[in-house]
N, CA, C and O atoms as CSV, one atom per row, in Angstrom:
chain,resi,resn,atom,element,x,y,z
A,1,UNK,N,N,-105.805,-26.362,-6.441
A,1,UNK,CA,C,-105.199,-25.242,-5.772
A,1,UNK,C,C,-106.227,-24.118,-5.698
A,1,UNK,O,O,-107.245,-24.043,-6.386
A,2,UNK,N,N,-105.843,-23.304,-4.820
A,2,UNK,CA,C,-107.114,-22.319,-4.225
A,2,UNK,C,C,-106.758,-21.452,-3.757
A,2,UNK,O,O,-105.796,-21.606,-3.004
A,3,UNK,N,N,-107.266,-20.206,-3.916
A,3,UNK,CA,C,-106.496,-18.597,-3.087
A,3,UNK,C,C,-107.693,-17.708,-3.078
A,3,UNK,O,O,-108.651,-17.638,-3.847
A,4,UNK,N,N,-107.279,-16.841,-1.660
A,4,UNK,CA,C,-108.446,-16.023,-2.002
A,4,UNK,C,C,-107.700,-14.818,-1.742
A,4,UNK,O,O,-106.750,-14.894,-0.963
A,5,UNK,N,N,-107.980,-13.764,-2.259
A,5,UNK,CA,C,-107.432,-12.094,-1.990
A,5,UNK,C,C,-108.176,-11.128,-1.723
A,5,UNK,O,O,-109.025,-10.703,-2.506
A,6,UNK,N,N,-107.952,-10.665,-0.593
A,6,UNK,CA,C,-108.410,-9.004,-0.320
A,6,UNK,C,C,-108.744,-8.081,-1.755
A,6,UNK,O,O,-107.831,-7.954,-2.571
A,7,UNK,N,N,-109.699,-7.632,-1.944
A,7,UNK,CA,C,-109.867,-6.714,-3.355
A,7,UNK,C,C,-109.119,-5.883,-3.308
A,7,UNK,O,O,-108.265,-5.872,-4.194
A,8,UNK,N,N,-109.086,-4.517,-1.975
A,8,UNK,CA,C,-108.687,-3.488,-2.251
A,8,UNK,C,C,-107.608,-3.494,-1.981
A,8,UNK,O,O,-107.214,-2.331,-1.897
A,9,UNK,N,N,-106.533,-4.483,-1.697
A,9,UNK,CA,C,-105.051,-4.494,-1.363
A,9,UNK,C,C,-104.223,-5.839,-2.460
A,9,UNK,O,O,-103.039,-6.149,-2.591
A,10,UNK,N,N,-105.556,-6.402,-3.123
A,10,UNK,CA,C,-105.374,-7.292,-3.546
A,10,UNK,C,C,-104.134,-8.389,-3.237
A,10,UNK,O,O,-103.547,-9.044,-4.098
A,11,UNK,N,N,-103.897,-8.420,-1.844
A,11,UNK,CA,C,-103.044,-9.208,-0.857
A,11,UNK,C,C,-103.496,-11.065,-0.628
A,11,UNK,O,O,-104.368,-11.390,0.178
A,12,UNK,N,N,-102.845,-11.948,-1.353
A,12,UNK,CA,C,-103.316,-13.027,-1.141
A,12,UNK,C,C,-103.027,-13.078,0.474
A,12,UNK,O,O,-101.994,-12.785,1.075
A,13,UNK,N,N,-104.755,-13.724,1.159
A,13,UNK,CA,C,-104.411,-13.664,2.573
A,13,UNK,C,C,-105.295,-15.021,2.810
A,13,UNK,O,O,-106.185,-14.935,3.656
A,14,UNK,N,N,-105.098,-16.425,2.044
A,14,UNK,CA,C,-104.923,-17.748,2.341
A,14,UNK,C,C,-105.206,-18.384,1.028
A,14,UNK,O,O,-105.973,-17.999,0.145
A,15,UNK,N,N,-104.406,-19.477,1.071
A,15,UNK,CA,C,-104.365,-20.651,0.031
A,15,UNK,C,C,-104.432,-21.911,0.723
A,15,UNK,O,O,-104.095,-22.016,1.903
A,16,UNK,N,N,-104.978,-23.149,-0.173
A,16,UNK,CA,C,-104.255,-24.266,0.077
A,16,UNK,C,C,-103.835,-24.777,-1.668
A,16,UNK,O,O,-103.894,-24.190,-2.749
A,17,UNK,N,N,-103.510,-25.827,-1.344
A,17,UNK,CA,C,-102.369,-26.918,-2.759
A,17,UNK,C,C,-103.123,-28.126,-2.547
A,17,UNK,O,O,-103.085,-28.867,-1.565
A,18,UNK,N,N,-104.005,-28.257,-3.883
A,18,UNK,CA,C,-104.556,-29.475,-3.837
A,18,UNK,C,C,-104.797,-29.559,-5.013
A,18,UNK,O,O,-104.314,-28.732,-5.787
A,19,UNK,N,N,-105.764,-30.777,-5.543
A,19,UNK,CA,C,-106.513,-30.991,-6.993
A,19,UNK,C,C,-107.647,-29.717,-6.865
A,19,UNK,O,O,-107.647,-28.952,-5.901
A,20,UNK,N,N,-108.389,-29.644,-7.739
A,20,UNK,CA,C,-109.484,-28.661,-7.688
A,20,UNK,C,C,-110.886,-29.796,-7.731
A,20,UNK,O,O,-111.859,-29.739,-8.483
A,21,UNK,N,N,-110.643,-30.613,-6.857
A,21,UNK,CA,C,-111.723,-31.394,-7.007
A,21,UNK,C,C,-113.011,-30.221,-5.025
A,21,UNK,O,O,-112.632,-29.351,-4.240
A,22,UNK,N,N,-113.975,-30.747,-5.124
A,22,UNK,CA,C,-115.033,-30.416,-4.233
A,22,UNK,C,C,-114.293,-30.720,-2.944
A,22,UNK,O,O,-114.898,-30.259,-1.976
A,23,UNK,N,N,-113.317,-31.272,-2.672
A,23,UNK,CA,C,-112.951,-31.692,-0.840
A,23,UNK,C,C,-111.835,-30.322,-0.911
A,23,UNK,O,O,-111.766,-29.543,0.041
A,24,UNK,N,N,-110.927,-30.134,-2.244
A,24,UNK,CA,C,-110.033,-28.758,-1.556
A,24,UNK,C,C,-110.743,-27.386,-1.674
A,24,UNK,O,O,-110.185,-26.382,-1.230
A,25,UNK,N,N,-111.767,-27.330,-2.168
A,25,UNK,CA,C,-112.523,-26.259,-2.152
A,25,UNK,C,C,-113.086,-26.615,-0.298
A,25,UNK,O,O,-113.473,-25.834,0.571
A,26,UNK,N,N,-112.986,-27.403,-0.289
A,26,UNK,CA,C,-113.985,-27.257,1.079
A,26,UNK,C,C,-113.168,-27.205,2.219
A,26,UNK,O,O,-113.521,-27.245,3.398
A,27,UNK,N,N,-111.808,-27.092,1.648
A,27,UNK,CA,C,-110.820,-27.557,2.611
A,27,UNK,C,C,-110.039,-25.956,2.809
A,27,UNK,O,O,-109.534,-25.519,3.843
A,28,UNK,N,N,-110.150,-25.175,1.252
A,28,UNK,CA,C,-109.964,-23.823,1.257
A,28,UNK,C,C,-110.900,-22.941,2.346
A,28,UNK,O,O,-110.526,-22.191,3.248
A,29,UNK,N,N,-112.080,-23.265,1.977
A,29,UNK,CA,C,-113.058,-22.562,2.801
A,29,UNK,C,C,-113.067,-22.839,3.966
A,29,UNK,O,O,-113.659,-21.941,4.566
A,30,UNK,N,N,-112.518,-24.083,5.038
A,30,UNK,CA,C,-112.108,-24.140,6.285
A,30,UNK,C,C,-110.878,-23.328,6.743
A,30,UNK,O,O,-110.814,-23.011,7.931
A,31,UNK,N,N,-109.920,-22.977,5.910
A,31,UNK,CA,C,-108.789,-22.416,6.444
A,31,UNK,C,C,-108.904,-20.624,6.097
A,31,UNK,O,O,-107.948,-19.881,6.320
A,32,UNK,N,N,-110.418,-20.050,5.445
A,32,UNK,CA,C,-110.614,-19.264,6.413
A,32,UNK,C,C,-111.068,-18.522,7.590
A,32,UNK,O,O,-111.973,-19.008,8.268
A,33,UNK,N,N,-110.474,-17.253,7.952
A,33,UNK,CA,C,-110.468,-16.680,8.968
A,33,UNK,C,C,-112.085,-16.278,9.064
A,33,UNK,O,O,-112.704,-15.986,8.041
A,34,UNK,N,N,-112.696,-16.288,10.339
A,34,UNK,CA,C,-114.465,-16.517,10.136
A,34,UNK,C,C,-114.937,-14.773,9.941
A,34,UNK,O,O,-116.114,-14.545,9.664
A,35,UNK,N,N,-113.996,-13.648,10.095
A,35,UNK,CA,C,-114.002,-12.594,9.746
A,35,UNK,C,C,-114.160,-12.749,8.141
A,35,UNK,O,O,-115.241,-12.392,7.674
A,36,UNK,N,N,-113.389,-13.140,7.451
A,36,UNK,CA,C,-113.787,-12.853,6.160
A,36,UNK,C,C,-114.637,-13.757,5.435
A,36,UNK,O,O,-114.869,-13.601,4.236
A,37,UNK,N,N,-115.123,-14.724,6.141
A,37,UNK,CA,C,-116.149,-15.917,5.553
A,37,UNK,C,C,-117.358,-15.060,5.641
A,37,UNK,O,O,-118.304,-15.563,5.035
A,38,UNK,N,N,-117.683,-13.660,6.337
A,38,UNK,CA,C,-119.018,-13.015,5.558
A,38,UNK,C,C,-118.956,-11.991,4.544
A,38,UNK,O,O,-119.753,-11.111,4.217
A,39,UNK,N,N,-117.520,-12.407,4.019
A,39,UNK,CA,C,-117.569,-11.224,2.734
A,39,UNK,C,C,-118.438,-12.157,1.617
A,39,UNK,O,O,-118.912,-13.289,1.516
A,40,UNK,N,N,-118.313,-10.832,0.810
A,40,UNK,CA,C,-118.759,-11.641,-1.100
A,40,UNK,C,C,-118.035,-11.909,-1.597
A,40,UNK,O,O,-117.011,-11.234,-1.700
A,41,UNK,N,N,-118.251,-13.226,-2.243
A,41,UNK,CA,C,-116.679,-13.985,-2.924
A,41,UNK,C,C,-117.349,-14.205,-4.542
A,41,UNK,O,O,-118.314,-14.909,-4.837
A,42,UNK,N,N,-116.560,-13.423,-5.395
A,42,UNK,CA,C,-116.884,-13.596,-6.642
A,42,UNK,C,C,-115.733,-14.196,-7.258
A,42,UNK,O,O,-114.594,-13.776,-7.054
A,43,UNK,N,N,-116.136,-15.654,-8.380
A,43,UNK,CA,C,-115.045,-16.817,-8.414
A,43,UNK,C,C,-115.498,-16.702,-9.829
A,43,UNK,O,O,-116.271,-15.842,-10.249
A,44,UNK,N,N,-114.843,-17.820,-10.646
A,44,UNK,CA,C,-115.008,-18.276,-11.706
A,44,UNK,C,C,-116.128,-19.366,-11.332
A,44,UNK,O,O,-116.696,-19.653,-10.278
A,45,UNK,N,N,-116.192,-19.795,-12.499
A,45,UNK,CA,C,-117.543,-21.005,-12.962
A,45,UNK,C,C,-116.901,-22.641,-12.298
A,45,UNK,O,O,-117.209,-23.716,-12.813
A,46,UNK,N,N,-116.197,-22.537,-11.369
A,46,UNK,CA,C,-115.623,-23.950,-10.457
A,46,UNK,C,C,-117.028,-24.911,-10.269
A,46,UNK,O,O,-117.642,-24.339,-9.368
A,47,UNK,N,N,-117.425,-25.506,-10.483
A,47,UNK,CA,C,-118.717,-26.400,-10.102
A,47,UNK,C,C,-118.754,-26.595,-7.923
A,47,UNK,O,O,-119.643,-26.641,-7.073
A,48,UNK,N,N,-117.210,-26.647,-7.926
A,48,UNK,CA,C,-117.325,-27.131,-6.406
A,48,UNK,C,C,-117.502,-25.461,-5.519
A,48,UNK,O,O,-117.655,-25.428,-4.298
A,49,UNK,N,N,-117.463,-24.563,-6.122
A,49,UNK,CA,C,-117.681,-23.153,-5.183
A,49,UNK,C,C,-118.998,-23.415,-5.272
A,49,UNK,O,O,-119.367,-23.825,-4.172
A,50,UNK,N,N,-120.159,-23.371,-6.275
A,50,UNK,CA,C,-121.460,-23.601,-5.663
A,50,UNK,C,C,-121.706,-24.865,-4.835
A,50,UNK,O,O,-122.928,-24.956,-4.952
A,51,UNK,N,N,-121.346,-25.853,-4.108
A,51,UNK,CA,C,-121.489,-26.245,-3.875
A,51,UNK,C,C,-121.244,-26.319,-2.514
A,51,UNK,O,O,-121.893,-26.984,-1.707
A,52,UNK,N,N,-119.913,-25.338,-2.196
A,52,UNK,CA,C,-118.819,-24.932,-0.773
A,52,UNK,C,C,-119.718,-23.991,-0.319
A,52,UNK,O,O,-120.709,-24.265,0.357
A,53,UNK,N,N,-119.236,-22.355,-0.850
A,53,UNK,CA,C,-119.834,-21.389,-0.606
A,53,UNK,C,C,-121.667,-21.424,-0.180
A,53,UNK,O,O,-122.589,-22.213,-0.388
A,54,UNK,N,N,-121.506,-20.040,0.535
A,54,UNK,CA,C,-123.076,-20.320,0.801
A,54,UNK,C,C,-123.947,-19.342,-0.175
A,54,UNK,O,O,-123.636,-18.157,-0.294
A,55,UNK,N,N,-124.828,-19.794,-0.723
A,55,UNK,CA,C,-125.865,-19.251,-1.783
A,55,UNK,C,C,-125.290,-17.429,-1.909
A,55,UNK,O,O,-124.653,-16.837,-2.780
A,56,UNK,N,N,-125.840,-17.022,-0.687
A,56,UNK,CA,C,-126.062,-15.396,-0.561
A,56,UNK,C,C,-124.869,-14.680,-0.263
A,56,UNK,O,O,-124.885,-13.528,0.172
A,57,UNK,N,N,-123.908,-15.287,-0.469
A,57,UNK,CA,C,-122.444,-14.646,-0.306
A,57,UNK,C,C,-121.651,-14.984,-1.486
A,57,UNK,O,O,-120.734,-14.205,-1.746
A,58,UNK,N,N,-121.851,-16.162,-2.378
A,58,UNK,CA,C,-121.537,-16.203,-4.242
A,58,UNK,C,C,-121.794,-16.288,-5.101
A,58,UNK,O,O,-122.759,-16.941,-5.498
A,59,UNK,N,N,-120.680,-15.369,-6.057
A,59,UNK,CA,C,-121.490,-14.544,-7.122
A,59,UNK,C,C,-120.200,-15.039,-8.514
A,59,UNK,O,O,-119.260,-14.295,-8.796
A,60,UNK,N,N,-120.395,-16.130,-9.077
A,60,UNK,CA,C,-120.131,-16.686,-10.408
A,60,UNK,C,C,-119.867,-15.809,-11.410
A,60,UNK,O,O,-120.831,-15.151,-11.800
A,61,UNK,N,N,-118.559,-15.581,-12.055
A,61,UNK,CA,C,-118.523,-14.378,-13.033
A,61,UNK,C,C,-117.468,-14.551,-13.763
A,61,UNK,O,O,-116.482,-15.045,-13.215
A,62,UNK,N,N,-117.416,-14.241,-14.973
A,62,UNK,CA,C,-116.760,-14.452,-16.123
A,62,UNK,C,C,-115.674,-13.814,-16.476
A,62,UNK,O,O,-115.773,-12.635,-16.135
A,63,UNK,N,N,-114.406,-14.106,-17.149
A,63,UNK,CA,C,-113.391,-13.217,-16.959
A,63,UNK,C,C,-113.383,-11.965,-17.308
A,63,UNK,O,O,-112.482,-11.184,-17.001
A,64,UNK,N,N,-115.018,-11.496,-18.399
A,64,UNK,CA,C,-114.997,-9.841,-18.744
A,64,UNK,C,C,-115.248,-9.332,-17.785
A,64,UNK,O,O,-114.926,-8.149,-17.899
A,65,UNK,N,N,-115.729,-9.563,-16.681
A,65,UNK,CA,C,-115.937,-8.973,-15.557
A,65,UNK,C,C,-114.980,-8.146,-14.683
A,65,UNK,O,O,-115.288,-7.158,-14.017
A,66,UNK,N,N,-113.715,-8.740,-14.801
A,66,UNK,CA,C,-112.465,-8.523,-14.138
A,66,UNK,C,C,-112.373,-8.715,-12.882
A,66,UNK,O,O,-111.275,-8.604,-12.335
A,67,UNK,N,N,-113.403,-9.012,-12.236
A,67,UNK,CA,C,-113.399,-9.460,-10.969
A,67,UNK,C,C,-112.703,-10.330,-10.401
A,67,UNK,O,O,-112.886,-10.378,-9.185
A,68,UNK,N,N,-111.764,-11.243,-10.930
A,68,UNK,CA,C,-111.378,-12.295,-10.637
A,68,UNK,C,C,-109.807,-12.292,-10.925
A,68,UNK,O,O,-109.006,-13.032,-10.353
A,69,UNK,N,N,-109.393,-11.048,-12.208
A,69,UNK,CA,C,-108.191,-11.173,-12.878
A,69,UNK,C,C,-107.074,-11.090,-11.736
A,69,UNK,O,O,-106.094,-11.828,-11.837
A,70,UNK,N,N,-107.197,-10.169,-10.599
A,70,UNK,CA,C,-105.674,-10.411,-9.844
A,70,UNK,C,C,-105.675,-11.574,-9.367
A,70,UNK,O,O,-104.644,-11.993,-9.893
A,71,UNK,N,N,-106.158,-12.625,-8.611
A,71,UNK,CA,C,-105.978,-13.385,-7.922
A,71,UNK,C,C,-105.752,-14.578,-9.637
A,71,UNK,O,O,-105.151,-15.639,-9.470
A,72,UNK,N,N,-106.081,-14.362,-10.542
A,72,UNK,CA,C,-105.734,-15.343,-11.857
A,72,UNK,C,C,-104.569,-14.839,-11.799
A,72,UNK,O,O,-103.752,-15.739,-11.599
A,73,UNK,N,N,-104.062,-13.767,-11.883
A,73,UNK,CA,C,-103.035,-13.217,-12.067
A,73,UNK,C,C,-101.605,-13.667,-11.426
A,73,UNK,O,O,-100.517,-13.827,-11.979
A,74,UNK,N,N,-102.016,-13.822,-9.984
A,74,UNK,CA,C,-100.982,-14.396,-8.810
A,74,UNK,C,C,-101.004,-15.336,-9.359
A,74,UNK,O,O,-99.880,-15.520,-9.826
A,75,UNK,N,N,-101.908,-16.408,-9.707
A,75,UNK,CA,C,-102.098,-18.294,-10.022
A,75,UNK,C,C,-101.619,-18.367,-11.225
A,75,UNK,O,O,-101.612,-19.520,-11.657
A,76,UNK,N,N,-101.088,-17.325,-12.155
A,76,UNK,CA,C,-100.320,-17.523,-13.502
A,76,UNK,C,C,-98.893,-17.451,-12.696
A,76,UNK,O,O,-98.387,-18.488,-12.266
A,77,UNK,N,N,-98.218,-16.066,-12.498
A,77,UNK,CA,C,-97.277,-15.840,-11.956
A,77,UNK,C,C,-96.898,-17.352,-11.166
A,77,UNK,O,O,-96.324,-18.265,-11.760
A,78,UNK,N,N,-97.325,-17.427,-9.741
A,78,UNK,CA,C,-97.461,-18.730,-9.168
A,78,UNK,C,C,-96.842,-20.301,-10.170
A,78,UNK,O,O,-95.816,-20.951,-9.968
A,79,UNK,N,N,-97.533,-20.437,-10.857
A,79,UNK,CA,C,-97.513,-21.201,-11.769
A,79,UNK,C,C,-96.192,-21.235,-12.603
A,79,UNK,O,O,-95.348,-22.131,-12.623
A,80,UNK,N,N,-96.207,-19.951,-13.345
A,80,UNK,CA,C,-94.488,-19.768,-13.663
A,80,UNK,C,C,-93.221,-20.024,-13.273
A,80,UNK,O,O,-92.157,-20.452,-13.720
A,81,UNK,N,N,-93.913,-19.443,-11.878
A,81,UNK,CA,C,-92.385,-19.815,-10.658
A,81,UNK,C,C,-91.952,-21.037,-10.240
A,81,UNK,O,O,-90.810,-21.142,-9.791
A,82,UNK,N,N,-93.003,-22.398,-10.348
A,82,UNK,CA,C,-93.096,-23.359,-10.088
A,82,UNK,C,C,-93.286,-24.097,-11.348
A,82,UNK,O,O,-94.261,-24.836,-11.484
A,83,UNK,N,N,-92.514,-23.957,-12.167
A,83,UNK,CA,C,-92.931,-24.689,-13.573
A,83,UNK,C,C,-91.481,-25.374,-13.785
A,83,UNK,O,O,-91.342,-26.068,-14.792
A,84,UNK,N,N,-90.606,-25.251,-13.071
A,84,UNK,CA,C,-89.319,-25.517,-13.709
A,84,UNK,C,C,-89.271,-27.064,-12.763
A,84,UNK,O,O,-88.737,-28.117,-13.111
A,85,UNK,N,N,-89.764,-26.871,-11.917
A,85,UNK,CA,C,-89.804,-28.389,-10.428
A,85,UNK,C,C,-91.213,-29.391,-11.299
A,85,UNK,O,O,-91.427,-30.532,-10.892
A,86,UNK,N,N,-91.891,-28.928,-12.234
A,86,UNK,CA,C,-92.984,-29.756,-12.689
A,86,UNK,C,C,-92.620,-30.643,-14.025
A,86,UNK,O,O,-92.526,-31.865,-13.909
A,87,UNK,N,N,-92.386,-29.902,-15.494
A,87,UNK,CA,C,-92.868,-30.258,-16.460
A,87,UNK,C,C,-92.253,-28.605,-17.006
A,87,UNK,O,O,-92.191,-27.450,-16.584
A,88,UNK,N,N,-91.823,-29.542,-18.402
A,88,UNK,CA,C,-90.865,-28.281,-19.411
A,88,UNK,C,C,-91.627,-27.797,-20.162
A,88,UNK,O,O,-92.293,-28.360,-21.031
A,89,UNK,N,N,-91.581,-26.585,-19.849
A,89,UNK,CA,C,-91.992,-25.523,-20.364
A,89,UNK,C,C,-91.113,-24.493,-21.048
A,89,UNK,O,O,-89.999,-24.825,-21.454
A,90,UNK,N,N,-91.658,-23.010,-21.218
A,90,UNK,CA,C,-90.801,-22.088,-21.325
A,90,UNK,C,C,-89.847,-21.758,-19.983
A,90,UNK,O,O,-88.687,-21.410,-20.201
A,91,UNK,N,N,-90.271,-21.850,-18.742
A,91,UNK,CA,C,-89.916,-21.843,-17.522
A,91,UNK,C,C,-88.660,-22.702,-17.079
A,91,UNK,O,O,-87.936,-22.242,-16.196
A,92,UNK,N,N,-88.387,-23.853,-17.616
A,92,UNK,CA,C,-87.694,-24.874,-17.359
A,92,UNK,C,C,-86.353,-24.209,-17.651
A,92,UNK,O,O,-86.046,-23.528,-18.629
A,93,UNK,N,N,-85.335,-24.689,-16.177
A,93,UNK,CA,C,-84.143,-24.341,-16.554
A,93,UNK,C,C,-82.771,-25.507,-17.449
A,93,UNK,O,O,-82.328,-26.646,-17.304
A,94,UNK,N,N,-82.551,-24.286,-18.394
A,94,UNK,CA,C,-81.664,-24.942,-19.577
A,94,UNK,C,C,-80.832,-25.556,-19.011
A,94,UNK,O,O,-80.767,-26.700,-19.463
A,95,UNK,N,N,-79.642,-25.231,-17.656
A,95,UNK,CA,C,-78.344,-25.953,-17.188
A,95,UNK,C,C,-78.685,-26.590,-16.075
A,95,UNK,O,O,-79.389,-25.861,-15.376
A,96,UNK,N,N,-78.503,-27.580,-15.631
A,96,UNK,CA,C,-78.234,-28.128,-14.187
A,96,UNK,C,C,-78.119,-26.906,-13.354
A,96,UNK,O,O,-79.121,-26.391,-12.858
A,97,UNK,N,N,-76.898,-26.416,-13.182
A,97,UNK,CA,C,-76.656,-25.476,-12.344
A,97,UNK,C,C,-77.757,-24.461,-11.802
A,97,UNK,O,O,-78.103,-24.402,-10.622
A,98,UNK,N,N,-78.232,-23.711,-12.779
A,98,UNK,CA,C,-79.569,-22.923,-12.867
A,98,UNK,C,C,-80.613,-23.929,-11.781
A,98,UNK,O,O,-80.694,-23.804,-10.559
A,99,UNK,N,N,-81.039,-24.509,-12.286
A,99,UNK,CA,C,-81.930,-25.804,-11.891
A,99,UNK,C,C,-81.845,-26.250,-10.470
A,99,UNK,O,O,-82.821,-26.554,-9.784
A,100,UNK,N,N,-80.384,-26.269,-10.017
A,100,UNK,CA,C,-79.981,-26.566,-8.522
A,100,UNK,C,C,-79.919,-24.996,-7.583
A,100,UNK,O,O,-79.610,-24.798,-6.408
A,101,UNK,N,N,-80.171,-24.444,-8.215
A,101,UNK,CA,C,-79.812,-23.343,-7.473
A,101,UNK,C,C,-81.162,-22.208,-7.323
A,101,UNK,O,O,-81.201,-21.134,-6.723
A,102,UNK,N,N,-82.127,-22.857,-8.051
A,102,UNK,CA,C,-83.783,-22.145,-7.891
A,102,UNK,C,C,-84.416,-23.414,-6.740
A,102,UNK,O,O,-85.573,-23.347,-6.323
């Protein structure tokens, strides 16, 4: 899975839903808009962004950085919301009813 966000509105403005293997990274980076394919994209340590991205537009950085925390942020949230349709967690709903009705 893959998202990218506007910094200063921090507005997710495209995703796709995949493994995090090198083809949905490459498959992220096709579905965007060619306006924002010359921004700077600063990611986590993914092996397949150096490999997608182009050299002089990414910049690899660590979570003290904070550069990265809203869009982790959405992909936790994200994650939460969709935890009850996966695998029990804290998320998982206790009654049927609950369960049919999210």
């Amino acid at each position: 899975c893959g998202s990218r966000s506007r910094r200063q509105s921090r507005q997710v403005v495209w995703g796709v839903v995949g493994d995090r293997s090198q083809q949905t990274c490459q498959r992220l980076w096709e579905t965007i808009p060619d306006g924002y394919r010359q921004a700077q994209c600063d990611t986590d340590f993914w092996e397949a962004y150096a490999k997608v991205l182009p050299a002089a537009q990414h910049t690899a950085v660590g979570k003290e950085s904070g550069e990265t925390a809203h869009v982790e942020r959405w992909n936790l949230t994200l994650r939460q919301r969709l935890a009850r349709f996966v695998r029990r967690t804290l998320s998982f709903s206790k009654s049927e009813e609950i369960h049919e009705a999210c």
